[in-house]
C-alpha positions in Angstrom: 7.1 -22.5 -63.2 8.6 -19.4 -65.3 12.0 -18.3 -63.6 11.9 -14.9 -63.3 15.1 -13.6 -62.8 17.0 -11.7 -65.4 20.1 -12.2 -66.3 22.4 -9.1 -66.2 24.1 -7.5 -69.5 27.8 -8.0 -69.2 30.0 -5.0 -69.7 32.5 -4.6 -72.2 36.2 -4.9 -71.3 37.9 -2.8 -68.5 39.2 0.5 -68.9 41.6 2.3 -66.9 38.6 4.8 -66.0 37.3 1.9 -64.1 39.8 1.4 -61.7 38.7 0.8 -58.0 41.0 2.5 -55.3 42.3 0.1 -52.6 39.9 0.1 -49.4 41.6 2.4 -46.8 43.2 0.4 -44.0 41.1 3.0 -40.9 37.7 2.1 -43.3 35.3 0.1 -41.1 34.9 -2.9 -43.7 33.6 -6.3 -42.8 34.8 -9.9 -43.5 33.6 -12.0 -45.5 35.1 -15.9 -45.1 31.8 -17.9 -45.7 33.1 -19.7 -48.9 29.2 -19.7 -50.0 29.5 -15.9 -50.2 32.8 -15.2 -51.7 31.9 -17.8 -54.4 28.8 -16.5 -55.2 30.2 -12.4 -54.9 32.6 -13.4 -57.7 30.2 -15.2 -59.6 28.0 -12.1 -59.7 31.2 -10.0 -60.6 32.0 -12.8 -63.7 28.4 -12.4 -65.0 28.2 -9.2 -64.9 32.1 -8.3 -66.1 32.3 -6.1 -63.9 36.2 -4.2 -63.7 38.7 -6.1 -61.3 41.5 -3.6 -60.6 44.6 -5.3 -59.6 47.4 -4.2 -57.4 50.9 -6.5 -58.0 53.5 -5.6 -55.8 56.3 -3.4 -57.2 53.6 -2.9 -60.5 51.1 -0.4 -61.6 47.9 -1.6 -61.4 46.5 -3.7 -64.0 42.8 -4.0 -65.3 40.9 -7.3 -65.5 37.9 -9.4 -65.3 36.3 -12.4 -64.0 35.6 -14.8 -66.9 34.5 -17.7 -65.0 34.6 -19.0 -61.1 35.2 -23.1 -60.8 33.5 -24.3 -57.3 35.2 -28.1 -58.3 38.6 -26.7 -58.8 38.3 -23.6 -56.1 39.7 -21.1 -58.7 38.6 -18.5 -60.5 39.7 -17.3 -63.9 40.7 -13.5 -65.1 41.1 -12.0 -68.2 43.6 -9.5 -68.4 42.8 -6.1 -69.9 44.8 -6.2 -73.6 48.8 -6.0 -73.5 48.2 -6.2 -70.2 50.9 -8.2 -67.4 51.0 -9.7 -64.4 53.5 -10.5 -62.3 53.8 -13.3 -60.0 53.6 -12.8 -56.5 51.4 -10.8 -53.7 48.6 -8.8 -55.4 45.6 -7.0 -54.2 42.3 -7.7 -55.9 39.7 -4.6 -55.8 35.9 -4.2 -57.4 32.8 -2.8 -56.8 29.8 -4.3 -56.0 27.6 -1.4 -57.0 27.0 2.0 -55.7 29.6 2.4 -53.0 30.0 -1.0 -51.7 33.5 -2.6 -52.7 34.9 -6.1 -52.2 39.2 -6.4 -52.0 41.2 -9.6 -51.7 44.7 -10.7 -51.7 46.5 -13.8 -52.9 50.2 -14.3 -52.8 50.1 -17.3 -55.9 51.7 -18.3 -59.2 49.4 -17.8 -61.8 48.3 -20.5 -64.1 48.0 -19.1 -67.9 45.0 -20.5 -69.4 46.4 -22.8 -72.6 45.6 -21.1 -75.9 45.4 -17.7 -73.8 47.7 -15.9 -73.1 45.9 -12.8 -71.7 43.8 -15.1 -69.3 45.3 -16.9 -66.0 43.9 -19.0 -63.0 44.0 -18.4 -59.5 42.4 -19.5 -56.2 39.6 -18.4 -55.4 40.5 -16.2 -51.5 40.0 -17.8 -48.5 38.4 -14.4 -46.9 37.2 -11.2 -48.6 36.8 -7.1 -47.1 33.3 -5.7 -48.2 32.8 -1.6 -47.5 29.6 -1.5 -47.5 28.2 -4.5 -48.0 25.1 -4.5 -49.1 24.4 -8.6 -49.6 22.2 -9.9 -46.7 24.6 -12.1 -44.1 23.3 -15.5 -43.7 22.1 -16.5 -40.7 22.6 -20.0 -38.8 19.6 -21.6 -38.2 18.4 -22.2 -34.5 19.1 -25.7 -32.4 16.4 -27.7 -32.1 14.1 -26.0 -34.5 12.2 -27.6 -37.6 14.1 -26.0 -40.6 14.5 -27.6 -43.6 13.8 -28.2 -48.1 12.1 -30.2 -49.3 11.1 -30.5 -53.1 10.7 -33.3 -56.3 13.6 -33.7 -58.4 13.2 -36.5 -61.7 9.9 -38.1 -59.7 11.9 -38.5 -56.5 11.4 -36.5 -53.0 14.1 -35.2 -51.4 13.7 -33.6 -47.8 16.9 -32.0 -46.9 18.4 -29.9 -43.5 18.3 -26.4 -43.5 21.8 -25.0 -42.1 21.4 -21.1 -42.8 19.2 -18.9 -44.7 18.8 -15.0 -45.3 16.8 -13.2 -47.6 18.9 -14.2 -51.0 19.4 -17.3 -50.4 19.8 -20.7 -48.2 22.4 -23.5 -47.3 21.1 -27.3 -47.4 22.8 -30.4 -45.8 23.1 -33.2 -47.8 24.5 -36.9 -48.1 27.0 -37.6 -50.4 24.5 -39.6 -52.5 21.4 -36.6 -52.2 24.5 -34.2 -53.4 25.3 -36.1 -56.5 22.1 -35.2 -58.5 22.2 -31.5 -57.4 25.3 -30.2 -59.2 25.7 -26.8 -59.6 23.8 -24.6 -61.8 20.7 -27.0 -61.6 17.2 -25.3 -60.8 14.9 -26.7 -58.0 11.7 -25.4 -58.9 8.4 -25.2 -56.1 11.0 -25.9 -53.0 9.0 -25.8 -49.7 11.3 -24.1 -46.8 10.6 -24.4 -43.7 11.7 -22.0 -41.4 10.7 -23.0 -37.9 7.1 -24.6 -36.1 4.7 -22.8 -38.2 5.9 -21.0 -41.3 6.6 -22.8 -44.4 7.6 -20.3 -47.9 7.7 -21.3 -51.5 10.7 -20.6 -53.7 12.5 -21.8 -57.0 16.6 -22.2 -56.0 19.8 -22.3 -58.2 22.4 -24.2 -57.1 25.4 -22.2 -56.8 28.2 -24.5 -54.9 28.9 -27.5 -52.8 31.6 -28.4 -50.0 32.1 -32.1 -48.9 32.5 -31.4 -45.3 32.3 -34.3 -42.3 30.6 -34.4 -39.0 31.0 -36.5 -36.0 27.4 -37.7 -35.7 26.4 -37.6 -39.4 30.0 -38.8 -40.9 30.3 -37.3 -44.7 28.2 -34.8 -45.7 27.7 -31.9 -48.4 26.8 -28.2 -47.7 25.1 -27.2 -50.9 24.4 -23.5 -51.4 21.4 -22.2 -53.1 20.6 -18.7 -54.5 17.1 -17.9 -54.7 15.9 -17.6 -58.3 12.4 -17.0 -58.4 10.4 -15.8 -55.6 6.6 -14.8 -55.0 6.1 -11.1 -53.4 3.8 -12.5 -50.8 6.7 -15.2 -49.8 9.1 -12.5 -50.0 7.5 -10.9 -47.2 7.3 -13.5 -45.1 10.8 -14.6 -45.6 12.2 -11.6 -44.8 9.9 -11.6 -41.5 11.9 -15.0 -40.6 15.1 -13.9 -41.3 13.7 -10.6 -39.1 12.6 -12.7 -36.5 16.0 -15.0 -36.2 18.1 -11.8 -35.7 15.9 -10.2 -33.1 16.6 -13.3 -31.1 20.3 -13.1 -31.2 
């Protein structure tokens, strides 16, 4: 099956006419702490290269972009704008998301210089994120006691996996520690049957795009694995977005 999705030019390095203002503290922005999200926001942003406009306290702003996010390390990596500096300490992280939509951050870290670069350093990726605007669909916990769930052939072998969230972009799996190991991220599960409740079942190609060890009570060790979706069918579209419809009417 032919993946459809295109892969976005990346823009050329910051400018100062690309700076983001700071989202106004009365602006009526919205949280994002779903580690799924955030990782997958500044993925999108590293892709695309977009501009990251950067606050340091006591320090004009400085211009930069995402070079790469690491979900093993929980960091992310920026490249500073040329003869550009950074101090250590509190800074604010600001970039837009398209349109009118913005995303903002802080971290108050020592940054790692990259070795062999002296223009690029590390940080931790934030524990929560403010979106204005946000245009990304919020992902929706899937219902108790319903029949949710992946299932899908990977190398000749079956694997039928829980279904802990969905929305219209995407989906969270459940997975043992074992099921986990062979779906690392970046790798492509093509012809993926969803179900999303008694009676509807969709058809979708996913990308893995991160995965948190995480332990329950009943279960003991498992792994959330989040999946974008790639490559999607119009007619399966539609009906997806009539589930995800369907869950929030019910709330």
């Amino acid at each position: 099956m032919n993946d459809l999705a295109t892969t976005p030019m990346r823009k050329g390095p910051p400018k100062l006419t690309d700076a983001v203002d700071r989202i106004p503290a009365k602006a009526t922005a919205h949280d994002m702490t779903d580690a799924f999200q955030i990782f997958d926001t500044l993925s999108t942003l590293a892709q695309t290269g977009e501009a990251v406009t950067v606050y340091p306290m006591g320090q004009d702003f400085v211009m930069a972009r995402i070079d790469a996010v690491d979900p093993d390390r929980r960091s992310f990596v920026l490249d500073l704008a040329e003869d550009s500096i950074l101090a250590e300490g509190k800074a604010v992280f600001t970039a837009s998301l398209g349109g009118n939509a913005k995303i903002q951050f802080e971290l108050d870290a020592n940054w790692s210089i990259v070795p062999g670069r002296s223009q690029v350093v590390e940080l931790p990726l934030p524990e929560t994120c403010k979106v204005l605007n946000r245009r990304a669909e919020a992902r929706l916990e899937t219902p108790l006691g319903g029949s949710f769930g992946a299932r899908f052939t990977l190398m000749g072998k079956t694997f039928e996996l829980a279904l802990y969230d969905f929305s219209c972009g995407g989906v969270g799996l459940r997975a043992t520690p074992g099921q986990a190991d062979e779906l690392y991220v970046g790798k492509k599960l093509e012809g993926v049957e969803l179900e999303l409740g008694p009676s509807l079942t969709i058809q979708a190609d996913l990308e893995v795009r991160l995965k948190r060890p995480f332990r329950t009570f009943l279960l003991g060790e498992q792994v959330q694995i989040g999946c974008r979706i790639s490559n999607i069918s119009m007619v399966m579209k539609q009906r997806l977005e009539r589930a995800v419809s369907k869950v929030q009417m019910k709330r």
